[in-house]
N, C-alpha and C positions, 0 to 999 in steps of 0.2 A: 659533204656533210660529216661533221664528226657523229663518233659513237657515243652514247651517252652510259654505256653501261660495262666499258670497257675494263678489261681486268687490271688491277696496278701492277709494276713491270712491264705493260707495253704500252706501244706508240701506234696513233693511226698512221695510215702511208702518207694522209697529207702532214703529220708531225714529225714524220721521219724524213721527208724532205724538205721539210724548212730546218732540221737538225743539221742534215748534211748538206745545207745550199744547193741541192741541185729541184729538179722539178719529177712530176709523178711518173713519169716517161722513164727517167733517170732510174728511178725505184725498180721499177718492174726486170725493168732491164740489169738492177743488178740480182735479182730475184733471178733470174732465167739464166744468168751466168754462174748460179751457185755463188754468189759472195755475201747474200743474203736471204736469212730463210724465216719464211712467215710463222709465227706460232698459234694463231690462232686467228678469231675472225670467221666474216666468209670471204666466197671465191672475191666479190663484189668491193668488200672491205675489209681488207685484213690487216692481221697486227702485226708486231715488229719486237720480239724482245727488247729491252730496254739496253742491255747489256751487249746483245748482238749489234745494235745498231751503234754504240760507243765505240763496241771495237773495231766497227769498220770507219767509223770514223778518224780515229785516233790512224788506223792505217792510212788511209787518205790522206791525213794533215801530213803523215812522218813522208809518206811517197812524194807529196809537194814540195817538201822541204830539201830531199836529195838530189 
């Protein structure tokens, strides 16, 4: 369920993995890996800066690419 009251500059975890194609499992895990960190939210639903989550994708796209 999305949030309805969410701050602008972030993303729910289910909008942050249809950004980066992978699935919610994928998120969390890269949360516990440190490559991504929540900025708000709660434990339940939390959010994604907008900006954090570009650049980990823009890493991802360039890591595919080499």
């Amino acid at each position: 369920m999305e949030q309805h009251n969410l701050r602008p500059g972030h993303l729910t975890a289910h909008q942050t993995a249809r950004l980066l194609g992978v699935g919610l499992d994928t998120v969390r895990q890269l949360v516990h890996r440190g490559q991504l960190t929540r900025s708000g939210g709660t434990a339940r639903q939390p959010w994604y800066a907008v900006a954090d989550v570009q650049a980990l994708h823009a890493k991802r796209r360039t890591r595919k690419a080499a």
